[in-house]
C-alpha positions as CSV (number, residue, x, y, z in Angstrom):
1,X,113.4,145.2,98.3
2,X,112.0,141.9,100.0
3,X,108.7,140.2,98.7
4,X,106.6,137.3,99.8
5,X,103.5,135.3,98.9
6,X,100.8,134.6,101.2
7,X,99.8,130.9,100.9
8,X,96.4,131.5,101.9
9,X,95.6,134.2,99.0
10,X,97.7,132.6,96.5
11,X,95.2,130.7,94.0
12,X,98.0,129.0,91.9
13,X,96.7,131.5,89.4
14,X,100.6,131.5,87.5
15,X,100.6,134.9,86.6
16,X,103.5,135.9,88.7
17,X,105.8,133.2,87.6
18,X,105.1,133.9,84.1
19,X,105.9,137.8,84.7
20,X,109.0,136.7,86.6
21,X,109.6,133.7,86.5
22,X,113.5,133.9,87.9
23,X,111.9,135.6,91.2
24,X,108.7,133.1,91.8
25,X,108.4,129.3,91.8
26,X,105.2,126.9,91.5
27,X,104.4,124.4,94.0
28,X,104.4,121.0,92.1
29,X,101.5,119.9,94.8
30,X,98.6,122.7,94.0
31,X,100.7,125.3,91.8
32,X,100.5,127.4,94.2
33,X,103.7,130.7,94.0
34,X,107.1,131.1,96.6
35,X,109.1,133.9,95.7
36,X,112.9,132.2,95.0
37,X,114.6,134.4,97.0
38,X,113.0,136.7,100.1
39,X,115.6,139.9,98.6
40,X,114.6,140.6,95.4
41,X,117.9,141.2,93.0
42,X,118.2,144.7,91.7
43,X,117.4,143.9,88.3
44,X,114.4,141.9,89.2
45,X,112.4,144.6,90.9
46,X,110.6,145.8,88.1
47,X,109.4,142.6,87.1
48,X,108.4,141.2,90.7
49,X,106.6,144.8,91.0
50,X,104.5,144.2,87.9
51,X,103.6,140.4,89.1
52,X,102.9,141.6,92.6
53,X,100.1,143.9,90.6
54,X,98.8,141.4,88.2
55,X,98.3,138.7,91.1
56,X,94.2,138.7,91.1
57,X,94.4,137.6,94.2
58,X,96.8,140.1,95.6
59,X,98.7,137.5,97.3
60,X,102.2,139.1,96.7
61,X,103.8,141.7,99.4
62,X,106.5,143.9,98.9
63,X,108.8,145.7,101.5
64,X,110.7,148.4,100.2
């Protein structure tokens, strides 16, 4: 599984990183979310699933 944040949506918002916060990471300019790694580990997808669909801004993509 891959994900990635669009910088354009992404609001700084937080709520991914706090879902998963070994998968996302928070700009220290404008707070706004990276994923850590494009290829989500195994036993991170459930947790990067749930952020990607708590993101109010529906920033977050995943590729199965």
């Amino acid at each position: 599984m891959k994900v990635s944040v669009d910088g354009t949506r992404c609001q700084g918002h937080t709520l991914c990183a706090m879902i998963a916060p070994d998968s996302f990471e928070l700009s220290d300019i404008d707070g706004t979310s990276s994923p850590v790694n494009e290829v989500v580990p195994p036993d991170q997808e459930e947790v990067v699933r749930e952020a990607a669909h708590s993101c109010p801004e529906q920033a977050i993509t995943i590729e199965e």
